[in-house]
TORNU-717510 format. One record per atom (N, C-alpha, C): x, y, z; residue number from 1; residue in three letters; atom name. Coordinates in nm, 3 decimals, padded with zeros to 5 digits. Layout:
REM residues N
east = X; north = Y; up = Z; resi = NUM; resn = ala; name = CA
...
//
This chain:
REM residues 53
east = -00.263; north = 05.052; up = -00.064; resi = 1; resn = unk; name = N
east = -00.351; north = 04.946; up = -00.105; resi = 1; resn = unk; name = CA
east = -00.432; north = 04.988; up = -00.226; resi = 1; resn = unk; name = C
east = -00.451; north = 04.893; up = -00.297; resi = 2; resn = unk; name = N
east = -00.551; north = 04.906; up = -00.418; resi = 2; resn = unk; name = CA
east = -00.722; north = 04.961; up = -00.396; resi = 2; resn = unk; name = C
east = -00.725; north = 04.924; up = -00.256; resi = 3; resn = unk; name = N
east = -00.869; north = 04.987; up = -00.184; resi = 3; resn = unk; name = CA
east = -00.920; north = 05.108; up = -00.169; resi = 3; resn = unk; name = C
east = -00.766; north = 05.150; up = -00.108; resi = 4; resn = unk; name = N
east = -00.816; north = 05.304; up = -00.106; resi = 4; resn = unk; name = CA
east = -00.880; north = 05.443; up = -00.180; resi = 4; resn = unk; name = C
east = -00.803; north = 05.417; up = -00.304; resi = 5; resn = unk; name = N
east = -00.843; north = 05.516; up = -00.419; resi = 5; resn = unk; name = CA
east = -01.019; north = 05.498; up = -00.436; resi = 5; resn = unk; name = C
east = -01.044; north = 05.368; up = -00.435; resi = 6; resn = unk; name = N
east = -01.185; north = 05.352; up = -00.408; resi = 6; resn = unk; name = CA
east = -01.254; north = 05.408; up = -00.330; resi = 6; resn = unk; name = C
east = -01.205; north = 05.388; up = -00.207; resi = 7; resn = unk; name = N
east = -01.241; north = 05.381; up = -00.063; resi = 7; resn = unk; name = CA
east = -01.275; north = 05.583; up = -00.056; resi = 7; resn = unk; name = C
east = -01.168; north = 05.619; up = -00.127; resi = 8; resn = unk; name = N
east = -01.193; north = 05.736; up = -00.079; resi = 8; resn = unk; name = CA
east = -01.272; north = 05.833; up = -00.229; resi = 8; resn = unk; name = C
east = -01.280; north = 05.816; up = -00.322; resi = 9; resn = unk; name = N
east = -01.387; north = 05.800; up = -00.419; resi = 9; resn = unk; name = CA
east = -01.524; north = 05.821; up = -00.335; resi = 9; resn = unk; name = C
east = -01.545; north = 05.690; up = -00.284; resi = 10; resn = unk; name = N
east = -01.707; north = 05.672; up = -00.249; resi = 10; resn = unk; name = CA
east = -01.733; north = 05.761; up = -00.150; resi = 10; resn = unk; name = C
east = -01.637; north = 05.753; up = -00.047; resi = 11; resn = unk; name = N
east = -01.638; north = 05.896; up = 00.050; resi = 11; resn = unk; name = CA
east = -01.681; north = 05.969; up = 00.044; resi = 11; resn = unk; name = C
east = -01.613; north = 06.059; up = -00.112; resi = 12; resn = unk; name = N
east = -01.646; north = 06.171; up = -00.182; resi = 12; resn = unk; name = CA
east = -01.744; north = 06.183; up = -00.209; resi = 12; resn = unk; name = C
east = -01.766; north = 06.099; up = -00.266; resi = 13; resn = unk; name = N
east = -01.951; north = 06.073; up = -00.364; resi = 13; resn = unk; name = CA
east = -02.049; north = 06.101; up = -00.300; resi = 13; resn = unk; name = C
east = -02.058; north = 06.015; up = -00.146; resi = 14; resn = unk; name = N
east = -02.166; north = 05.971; up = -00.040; resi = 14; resn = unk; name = CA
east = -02.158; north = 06.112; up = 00.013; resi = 14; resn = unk; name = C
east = -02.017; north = 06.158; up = 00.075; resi = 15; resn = unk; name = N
east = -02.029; north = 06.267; up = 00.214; resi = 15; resn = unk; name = CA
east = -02.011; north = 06.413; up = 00.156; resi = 15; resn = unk; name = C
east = -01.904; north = 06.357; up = 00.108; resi = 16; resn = unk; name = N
east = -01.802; north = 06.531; up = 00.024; resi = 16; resn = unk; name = CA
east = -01.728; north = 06.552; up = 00.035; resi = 16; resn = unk; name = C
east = -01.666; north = 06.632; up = 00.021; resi = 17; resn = unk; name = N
east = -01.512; north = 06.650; up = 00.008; resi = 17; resn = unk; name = CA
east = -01.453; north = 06.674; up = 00.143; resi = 17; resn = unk; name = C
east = -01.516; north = 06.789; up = 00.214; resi = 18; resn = unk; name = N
east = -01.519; north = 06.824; up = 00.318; resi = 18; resn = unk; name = CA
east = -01.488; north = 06.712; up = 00.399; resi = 18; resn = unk; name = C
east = -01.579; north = 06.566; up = 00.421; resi = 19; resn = unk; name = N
east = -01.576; north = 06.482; up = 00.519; resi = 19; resn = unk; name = CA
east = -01.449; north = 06.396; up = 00.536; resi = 19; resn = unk; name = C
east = -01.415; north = 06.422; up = 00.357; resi = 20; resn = unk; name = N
east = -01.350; north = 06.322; up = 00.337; resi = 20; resn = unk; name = CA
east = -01.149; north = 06.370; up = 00.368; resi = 20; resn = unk; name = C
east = -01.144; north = 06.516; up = 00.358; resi = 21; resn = unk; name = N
east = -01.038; north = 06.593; up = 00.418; resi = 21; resn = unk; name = CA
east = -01.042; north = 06.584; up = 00.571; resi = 21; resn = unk; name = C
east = -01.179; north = 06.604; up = 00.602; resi = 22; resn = unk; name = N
east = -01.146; north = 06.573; up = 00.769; resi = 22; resn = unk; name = CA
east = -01.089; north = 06.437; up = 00.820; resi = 22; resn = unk; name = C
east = -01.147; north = 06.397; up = 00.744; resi = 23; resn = unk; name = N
east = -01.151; north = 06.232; up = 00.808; resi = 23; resn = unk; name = CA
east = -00.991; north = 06.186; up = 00.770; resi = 23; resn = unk; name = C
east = -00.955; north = 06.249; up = 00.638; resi = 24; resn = unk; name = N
east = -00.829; north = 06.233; up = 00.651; resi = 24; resn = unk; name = CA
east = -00.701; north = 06.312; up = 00.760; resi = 24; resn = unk; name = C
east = -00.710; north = 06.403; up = 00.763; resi = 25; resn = unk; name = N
east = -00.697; north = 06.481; up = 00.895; resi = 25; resn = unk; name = CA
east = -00.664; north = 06.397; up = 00.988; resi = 25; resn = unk; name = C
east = -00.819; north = 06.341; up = 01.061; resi = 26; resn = unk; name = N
east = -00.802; north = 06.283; up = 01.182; resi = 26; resn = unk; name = CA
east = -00.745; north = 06.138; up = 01.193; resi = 26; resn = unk; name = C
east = -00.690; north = 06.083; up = 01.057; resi = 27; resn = unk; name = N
east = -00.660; north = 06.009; up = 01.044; resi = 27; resn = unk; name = CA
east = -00.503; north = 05.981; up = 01.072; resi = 27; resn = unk; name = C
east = -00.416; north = 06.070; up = 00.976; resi = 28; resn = unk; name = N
east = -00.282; north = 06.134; up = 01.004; resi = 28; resn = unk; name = CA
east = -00.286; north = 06.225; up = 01.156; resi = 28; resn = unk; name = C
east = -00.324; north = 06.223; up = 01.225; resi = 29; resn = unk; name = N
east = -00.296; north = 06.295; up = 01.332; resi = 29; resn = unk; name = CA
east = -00.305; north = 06.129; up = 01.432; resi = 29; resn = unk; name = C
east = -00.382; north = 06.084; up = 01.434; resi = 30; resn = unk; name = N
east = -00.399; north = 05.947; up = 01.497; resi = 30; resn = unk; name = CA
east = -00.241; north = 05.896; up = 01.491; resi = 30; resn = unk; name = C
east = -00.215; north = 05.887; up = 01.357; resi = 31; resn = unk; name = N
east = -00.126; north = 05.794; up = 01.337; resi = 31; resn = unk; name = CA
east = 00.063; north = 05.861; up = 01.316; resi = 31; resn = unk; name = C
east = 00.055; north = 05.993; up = 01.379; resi = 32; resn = unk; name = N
east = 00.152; north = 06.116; up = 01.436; resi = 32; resn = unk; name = CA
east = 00.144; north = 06.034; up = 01.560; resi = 32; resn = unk; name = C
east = 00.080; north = 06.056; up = 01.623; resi = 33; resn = unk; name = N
east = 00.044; north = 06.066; up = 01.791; resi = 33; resn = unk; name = CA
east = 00.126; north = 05.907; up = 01.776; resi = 33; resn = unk; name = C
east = 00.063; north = 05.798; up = 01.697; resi = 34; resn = unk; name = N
east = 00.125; north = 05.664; up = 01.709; resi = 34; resn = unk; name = CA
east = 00.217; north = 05.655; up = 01.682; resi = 34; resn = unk; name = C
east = 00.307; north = 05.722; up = 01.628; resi = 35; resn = unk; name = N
east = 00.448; north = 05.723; up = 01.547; resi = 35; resn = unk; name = CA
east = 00.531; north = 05.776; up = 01.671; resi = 35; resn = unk; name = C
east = 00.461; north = 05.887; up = 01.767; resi = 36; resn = unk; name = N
east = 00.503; north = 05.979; up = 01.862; resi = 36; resn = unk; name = CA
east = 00.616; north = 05.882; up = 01.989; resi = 36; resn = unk; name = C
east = 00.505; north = 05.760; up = 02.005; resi = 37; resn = unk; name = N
east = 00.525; north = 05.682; up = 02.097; resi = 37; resn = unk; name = CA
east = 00.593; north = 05.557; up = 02.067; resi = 37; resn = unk; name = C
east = 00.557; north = 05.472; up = 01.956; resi = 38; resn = unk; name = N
east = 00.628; north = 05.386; up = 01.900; resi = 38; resn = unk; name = CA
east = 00.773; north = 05.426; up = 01.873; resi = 38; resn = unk; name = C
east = 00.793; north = 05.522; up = 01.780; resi = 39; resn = unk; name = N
east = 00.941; north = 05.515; up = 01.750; resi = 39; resn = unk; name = CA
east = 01.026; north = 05.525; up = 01.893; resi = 39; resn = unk; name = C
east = 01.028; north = 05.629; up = 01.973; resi = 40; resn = unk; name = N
east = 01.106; north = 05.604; up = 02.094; resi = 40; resn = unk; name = CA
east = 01.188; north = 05.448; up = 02.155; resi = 40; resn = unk; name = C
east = 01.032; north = 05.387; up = 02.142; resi = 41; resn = unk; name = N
east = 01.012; north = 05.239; up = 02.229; resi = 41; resn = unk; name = CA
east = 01.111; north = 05.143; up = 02.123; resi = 41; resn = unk; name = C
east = 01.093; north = 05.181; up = 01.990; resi = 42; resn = unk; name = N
east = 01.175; north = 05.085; up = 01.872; resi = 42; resn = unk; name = CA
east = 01.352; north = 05.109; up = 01.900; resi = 42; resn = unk; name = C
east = 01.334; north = 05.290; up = 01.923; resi = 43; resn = unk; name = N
east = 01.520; north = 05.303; up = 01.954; resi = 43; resn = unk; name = CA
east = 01.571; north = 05.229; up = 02.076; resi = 43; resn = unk; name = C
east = 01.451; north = 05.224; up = 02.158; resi = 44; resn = unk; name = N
east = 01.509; north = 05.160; up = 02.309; resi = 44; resn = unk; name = CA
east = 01.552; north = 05.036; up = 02.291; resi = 44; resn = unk; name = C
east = 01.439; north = 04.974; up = 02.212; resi = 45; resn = unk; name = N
east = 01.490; north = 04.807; up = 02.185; resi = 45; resn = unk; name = CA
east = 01.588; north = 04.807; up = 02.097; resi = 45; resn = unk; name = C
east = 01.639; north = 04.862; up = 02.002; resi = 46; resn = unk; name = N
east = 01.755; north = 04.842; up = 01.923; resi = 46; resn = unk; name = CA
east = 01.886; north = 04.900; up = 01.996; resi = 46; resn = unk; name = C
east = 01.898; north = 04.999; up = 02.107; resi = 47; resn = unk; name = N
east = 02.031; north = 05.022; up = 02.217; resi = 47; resn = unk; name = CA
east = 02.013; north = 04.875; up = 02.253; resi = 47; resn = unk; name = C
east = 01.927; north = 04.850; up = 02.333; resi = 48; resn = unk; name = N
east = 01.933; north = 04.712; up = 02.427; resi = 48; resn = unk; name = CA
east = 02.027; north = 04.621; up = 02.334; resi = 48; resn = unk; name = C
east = 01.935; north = 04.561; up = 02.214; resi = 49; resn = unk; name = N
east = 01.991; north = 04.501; up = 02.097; resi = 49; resn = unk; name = CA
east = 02.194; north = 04.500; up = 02.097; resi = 49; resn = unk; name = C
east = 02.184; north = 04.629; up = 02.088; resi = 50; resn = unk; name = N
east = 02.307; north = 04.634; up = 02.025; resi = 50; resn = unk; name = CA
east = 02.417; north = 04.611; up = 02.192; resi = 50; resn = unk; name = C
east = 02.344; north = 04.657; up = 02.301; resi = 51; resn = unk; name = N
east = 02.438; north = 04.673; up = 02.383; resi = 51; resn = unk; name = CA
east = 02.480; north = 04.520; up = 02.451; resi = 51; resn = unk; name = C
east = 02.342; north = 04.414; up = 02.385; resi = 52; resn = unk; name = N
east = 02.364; north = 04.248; up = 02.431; resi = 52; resn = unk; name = CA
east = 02.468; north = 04.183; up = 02.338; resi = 52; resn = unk; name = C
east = 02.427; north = 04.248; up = 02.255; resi = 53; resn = unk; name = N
east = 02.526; north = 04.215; up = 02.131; resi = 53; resn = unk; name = CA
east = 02.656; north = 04.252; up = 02.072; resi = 53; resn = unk; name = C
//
C-alpha cells in the first residue's frame, strides 16, 4: 500500500527505530503463525475440489 512507507516513517520519527523493527517483527511472526494454519486448510479444500470434480 501507498500508506505504509508513511506509516512506517512516522513510527520512526515518534518511537525509533528500535520500535519500529520490533513491531515489525511481531508483525511477520503473527502473520507466519497465520500462514501456518491457513495454508493446510486451503490444500484441504482444493483435494476436496478436485476429488468432486
Amino acid at each position: 500500500f501507498i500508506v505504509t512507507p508513511y506509516l512506517g516513517t512516522l513510527i520512526a520519527e515518534k518511537f525509533g527505530f528500535n520500535v519500529l523493527w520490533v513491531g515489525t517483527g511481531i508483525l511477520a511472526t503473527i502473520i507466519a503463525i497465520a500462514f501456518y494454519f491457513i495454508v493446510p486448510w486451503l490444500i484441504k479444500d482444493k483435494k476436496e475440489l478436485e476429488i468432486e470434480g
